[in-house]
Backbone as CSV, one residue per row, in Angstrom:
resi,resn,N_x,N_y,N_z,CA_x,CA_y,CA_z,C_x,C_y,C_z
1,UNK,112.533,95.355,113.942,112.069,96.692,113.620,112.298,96.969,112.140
2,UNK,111.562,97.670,111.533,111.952,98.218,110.460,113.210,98.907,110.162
3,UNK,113.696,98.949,108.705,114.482,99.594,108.327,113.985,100.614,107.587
4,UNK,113.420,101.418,107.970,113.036,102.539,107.976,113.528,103.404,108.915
5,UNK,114.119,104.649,107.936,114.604,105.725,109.413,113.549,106.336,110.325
6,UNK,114.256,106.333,111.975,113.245,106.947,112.533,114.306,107.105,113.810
7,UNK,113.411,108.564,113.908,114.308,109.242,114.944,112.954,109.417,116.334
8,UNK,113.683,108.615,117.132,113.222,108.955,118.683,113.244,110.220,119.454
9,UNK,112.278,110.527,120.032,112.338,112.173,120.819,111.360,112.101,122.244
10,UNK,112.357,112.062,123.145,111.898,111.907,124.318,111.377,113.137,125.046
11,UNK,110.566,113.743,124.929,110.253,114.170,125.987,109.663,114.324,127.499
12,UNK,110.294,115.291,128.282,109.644,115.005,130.023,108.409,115.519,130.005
13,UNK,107.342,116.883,129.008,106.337,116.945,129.426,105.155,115.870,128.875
14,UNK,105.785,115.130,127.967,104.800,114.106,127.370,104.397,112.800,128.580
15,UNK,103.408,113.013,129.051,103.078,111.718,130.359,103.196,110.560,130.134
16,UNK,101.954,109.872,129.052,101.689,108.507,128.203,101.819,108.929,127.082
17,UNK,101.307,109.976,126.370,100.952,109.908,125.192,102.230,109.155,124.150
18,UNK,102.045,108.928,123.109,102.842,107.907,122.105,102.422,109.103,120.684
19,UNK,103.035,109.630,119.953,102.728,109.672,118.552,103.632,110.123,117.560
20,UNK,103.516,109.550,115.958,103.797,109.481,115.549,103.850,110.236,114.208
21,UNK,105.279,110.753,113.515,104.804,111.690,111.759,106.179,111.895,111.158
22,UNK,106.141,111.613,109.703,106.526,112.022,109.071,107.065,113.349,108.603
23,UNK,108.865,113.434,109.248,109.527,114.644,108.921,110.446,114.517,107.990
24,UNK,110.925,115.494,107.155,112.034,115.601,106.269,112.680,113.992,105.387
25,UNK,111.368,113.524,105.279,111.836,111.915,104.467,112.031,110.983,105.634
26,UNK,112.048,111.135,107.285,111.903,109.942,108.518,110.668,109.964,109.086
27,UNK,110.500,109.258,109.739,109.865,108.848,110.617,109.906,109.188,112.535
28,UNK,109.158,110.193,112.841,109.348,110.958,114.193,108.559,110.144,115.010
29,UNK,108.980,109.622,116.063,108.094,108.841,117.021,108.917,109.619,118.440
30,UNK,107.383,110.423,118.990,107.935,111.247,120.129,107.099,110.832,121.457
31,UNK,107.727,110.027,122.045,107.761,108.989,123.503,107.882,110.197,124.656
32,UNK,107.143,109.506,125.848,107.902,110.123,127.120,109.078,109.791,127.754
33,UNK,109.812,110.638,128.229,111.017,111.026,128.581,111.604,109.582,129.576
34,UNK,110.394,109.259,130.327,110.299,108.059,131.643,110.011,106.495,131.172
35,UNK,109.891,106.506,129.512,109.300,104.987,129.028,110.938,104.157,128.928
36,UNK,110.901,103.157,129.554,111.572,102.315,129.386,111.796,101.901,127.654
37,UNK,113.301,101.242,127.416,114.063,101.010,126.294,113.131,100.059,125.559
38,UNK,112.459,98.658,126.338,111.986,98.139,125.927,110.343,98.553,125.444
39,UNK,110.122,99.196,126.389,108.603,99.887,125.868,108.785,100.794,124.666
40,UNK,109.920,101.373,124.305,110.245,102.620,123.217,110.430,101.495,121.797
41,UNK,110.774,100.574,122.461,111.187,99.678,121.160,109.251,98.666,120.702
42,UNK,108.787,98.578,121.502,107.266,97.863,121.053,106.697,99.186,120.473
43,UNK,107.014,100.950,121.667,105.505,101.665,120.944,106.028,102.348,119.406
44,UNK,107.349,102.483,118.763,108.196,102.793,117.573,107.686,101.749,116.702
45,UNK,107.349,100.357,116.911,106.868,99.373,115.867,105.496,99.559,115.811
46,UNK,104.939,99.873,116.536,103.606,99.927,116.936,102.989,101.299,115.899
47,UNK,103.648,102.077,116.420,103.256,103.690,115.105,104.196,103.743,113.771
48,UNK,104.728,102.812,113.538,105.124,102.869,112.580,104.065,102.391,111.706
49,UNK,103.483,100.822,112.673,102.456,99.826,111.692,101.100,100.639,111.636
50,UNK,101.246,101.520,112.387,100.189,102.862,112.342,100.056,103.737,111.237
51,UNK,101.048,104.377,111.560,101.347,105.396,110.393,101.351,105.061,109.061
52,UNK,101.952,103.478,108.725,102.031,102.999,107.437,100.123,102.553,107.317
53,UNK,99.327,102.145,108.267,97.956,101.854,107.899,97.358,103.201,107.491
54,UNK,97.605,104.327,107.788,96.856,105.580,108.051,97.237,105.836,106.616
55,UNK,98.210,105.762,105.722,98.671,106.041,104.609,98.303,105.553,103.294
56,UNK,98.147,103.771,103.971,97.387,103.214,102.781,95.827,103.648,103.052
57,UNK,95.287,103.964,103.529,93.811,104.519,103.863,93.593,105.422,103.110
58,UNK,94.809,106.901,103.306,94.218,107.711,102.636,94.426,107.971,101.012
59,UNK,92.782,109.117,100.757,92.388,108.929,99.524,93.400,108.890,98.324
60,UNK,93.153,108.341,97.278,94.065,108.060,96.191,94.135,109.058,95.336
61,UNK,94.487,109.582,94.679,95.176,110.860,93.766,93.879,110.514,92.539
62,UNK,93.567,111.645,91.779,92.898,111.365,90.959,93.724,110.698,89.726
63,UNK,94.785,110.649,89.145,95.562,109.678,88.645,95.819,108.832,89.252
64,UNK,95.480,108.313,90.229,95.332,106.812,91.001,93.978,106.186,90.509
65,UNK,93.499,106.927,91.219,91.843,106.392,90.377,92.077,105.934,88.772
66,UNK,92.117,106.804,88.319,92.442,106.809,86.315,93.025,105.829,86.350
67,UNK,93.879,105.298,86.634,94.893,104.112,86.490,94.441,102.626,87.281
68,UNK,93.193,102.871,88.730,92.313,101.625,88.989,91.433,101.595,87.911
69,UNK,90.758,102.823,87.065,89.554,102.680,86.473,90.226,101.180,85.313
70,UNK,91.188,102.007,84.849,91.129,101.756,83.318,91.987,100.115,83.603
71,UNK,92.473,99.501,84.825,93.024,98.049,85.520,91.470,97.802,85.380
72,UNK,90.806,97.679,86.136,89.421,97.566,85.972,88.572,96.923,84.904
73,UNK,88.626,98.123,84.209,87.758,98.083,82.776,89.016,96.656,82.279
74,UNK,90.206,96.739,81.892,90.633,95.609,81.087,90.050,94.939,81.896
75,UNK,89.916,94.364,82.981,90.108,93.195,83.835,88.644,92.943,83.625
76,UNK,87.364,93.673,83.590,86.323,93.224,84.006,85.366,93.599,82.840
77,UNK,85.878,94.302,81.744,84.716,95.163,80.677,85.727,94.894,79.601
78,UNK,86.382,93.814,79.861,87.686,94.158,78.227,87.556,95.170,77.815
79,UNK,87.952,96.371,78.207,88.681,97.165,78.429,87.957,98.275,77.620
80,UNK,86.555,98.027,77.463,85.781,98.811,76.325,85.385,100.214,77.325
81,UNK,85.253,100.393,78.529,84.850,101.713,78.967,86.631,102.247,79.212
82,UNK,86.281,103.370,78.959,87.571,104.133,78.854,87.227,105.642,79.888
83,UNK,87.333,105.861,80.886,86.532,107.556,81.132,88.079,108.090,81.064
84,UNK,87.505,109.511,80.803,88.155,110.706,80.324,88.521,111.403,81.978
85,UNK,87.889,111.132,82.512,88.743,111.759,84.340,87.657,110.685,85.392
86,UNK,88.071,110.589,86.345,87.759,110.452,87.423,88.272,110.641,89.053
87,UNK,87.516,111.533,89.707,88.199,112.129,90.480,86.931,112.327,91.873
88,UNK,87.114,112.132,92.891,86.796,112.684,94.408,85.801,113.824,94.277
89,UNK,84.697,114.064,95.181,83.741,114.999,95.232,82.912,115.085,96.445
90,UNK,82.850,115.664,96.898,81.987,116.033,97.947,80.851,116.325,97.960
91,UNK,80.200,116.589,97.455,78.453,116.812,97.504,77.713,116.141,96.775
92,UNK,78.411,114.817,96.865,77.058,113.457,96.862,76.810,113.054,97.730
93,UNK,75.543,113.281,98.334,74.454,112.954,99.261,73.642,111.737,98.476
94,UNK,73.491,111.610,98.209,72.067,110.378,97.576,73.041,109.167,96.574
95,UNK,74.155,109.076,96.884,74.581,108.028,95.684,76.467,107.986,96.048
96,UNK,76.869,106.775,95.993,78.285,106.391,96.676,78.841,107.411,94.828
97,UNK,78.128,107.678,93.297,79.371,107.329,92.490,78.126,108.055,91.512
98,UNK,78.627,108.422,90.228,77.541,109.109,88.861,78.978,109.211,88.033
99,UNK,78.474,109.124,86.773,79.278,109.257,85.629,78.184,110.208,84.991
100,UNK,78.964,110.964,83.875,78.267,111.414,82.611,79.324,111.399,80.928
101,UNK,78.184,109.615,80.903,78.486,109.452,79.578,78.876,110.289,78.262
102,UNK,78.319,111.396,78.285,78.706,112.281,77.361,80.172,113.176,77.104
103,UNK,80.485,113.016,78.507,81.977,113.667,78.228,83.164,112.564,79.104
104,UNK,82.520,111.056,79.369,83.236,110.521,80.337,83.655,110.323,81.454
105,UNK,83.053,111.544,82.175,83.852,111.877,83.606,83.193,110.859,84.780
106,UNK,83.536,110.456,85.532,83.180,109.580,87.249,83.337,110.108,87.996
107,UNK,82.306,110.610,88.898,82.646,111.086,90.525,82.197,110.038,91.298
108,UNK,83.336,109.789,92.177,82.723,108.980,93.446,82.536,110.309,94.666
109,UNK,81.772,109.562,95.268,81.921,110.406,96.674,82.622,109.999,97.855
110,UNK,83.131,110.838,98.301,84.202,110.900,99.564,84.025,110.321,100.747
111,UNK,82.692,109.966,100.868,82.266,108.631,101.374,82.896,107.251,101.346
112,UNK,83.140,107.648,100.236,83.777,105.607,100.002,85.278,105.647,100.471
113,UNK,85.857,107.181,100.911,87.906,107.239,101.030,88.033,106.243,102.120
114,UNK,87.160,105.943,103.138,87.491,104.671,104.113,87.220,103.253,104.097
115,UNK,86.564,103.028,103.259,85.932,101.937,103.041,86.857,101.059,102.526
116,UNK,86.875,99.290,102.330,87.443,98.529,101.501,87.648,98.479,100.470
117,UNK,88.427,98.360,99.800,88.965,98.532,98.202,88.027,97.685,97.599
118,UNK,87.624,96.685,97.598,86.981,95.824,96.571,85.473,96.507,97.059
119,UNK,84.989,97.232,97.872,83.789,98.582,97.778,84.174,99.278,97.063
120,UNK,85.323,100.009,96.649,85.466,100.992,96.334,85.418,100.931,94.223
121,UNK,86.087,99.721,94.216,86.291,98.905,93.238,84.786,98.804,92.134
122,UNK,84.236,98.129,93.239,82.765,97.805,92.686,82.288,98.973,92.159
123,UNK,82.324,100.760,92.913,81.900,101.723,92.895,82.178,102.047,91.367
124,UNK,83.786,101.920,91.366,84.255,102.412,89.930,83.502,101.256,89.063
125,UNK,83.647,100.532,88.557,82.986,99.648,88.247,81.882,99.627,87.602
126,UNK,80.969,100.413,88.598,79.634,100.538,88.115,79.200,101.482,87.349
127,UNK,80.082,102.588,87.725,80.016,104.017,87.034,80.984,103.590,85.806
128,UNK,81.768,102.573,85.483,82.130,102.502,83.978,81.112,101.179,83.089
129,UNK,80.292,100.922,83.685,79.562,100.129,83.285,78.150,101.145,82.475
130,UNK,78.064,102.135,83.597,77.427,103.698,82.630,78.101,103.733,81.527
131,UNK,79.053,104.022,81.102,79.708,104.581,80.632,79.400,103.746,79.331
132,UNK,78.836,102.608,79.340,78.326,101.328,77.963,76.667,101.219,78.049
133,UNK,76.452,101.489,79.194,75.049,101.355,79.178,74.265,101.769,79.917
134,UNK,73.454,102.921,79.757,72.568,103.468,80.958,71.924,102.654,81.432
135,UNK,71.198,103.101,82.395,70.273,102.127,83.491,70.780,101.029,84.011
136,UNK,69.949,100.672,84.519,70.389,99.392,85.623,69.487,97.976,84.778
137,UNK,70.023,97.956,83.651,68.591,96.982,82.998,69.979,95.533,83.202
138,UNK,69.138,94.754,82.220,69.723,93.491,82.240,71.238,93.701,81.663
139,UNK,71.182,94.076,80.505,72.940,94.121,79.866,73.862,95.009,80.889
140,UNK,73.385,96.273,81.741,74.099,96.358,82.505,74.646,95.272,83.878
141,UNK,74.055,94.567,84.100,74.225,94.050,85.438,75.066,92.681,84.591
142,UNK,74.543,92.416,83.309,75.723,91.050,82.345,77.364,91.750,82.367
143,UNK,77.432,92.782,82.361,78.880,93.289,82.535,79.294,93.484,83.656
144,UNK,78.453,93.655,85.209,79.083,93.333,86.001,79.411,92.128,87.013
145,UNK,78.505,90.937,85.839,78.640,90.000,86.533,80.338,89.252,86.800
146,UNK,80.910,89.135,86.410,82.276,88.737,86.260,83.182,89.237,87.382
147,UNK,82.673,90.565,88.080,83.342,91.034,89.725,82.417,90.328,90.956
148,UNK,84.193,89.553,90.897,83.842,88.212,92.307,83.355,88.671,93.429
149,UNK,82.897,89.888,94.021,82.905,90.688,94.780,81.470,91.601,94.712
150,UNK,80.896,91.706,93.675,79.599,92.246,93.770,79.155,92.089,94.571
151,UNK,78.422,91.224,95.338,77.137,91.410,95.568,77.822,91.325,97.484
152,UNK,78.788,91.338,97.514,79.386,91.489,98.807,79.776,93.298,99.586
153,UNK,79.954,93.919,98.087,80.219,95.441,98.091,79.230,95.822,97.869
154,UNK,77.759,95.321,97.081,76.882,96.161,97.302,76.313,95.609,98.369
155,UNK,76.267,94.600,99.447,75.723,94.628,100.868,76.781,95.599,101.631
156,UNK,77.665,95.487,101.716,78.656,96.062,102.551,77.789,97.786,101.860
157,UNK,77.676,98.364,101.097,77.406,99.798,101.128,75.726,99.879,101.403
158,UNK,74.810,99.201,101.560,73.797,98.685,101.729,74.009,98.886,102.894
159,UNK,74.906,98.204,103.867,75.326,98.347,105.107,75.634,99.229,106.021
160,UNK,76.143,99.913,105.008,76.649,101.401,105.748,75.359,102.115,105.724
161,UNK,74.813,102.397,104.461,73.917,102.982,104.272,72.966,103.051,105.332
162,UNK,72.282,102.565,105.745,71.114,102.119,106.971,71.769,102.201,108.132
163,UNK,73.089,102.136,108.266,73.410,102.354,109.798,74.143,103.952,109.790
164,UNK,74.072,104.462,108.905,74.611,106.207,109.218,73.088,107.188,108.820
165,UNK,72.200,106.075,108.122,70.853,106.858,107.982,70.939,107.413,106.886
166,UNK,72.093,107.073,105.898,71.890,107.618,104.769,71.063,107.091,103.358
167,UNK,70.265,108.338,103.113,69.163,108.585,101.980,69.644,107.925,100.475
168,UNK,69.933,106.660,100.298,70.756,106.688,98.909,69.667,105.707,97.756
169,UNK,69.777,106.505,96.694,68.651,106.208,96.004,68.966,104.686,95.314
170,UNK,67.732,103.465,95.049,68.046,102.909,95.259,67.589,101.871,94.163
171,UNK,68.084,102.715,92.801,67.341,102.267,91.649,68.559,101.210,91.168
172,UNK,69.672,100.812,91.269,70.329,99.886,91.345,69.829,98.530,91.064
173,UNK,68.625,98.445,91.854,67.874,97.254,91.818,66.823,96.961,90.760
174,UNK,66.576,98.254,89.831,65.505,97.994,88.407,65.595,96.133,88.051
175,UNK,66.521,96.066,87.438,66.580,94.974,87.195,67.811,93.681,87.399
176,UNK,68.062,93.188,88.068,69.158,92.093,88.677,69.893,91.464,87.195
177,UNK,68.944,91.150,86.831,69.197,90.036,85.158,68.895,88.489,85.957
178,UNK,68.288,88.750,86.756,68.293,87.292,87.744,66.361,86.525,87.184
179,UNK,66.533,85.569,86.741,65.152,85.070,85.982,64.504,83.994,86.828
180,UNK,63.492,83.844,87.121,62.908,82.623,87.008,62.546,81.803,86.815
181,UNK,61.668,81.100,87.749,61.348,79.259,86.343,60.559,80.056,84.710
182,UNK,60.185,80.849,84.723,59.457,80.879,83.799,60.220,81.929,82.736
183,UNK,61.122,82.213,82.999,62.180,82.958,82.253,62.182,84.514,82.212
184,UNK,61.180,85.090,83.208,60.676,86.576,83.555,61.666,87.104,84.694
185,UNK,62.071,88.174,84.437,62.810,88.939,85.285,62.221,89.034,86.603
186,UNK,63.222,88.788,87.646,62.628,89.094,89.075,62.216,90.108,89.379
């Protein structure tokens, strides 16, 4: 078991139910009154590995973000996009993410708080790749070639997209930087 504090609370009107929360700096796992020692000891590991998943899930602080952006940018843009905030938003309908170059700022949308990090990643990513170069032309997509993970996060949101029915515009694709035999853009 963890060494993490956690205080057990049995109660008789609880039938099956199992759950689990965070009180005063422990860990509350409140069991029924009738569960055996050994069952209290599997369902306490069990919501703990719960509670600790439910935590890394949720959304990241907008100084969390600021601090993936700018890991990011060194790691993938030597370090040339810099934004001035980026932070969580709710009323993007048509697009996972938008920047505006002019004062720096990134909104993702609240869409992406469940999704996989290297989705979420890509998201920031792209919106600091605005941030050097509008559109979706060739020099943009040369700066994001270097994330091992592209073209896996944009199927994976591709993915989502079509199976929740969502409308997301889908100019991304202007230009790949991807050429043919004859050296003309696809």
């Amino acid at each position: 078991m963890s060494t993490e504090d956690v205080e057990v609370r049995r109660s008789a009107r609880r039938r099956r139910t199992v759950s689990a929360r965070r009180e005063n700096g422990r860990v509350v796992v409140l069991i029924p009154a009738s569960m055996s020692r050994a069952d209290e000891r599997v369902w306490v590991a069990r919501m703990l590995d719960k509670l600790k998943a439910g935590e890394r899930r949720r959304r990241p602080s907008d100084k969390d973000l600021m601090a993936r952006a700018t890991d990011l940018s060194g790691r993938y843009l030597g370090g040339h996009a810099r934004p001035r905030s980026i932070r969580w938003v709710s009323n993007q309908r048509s697009r996972w993410g938008s920047c505006t170059p002019a004062d720096g700022s990134i909104r993702l949308s609240d869409r992406l708080q469940d999704m996989p990090n290297y989705v979420v990643d890509y998201v920031i990513l792209h919106e600091l790749a605005h941030l050097l170069v509008a559109g979706h032309n060739r020099d943009f997509w040369t700066l994001l070639r270097s994330y091992p993970k592209l073209e896996r996060a944009r199927g994976f949101l591709d993915g989502v997209a079509l199976a929740k029915g969502i409308d997301i515009a889908d100019d991304a694709d202007e230009d790949l930087g991807v050429e043919d035999a004859e050296g003309a853009s696809a």
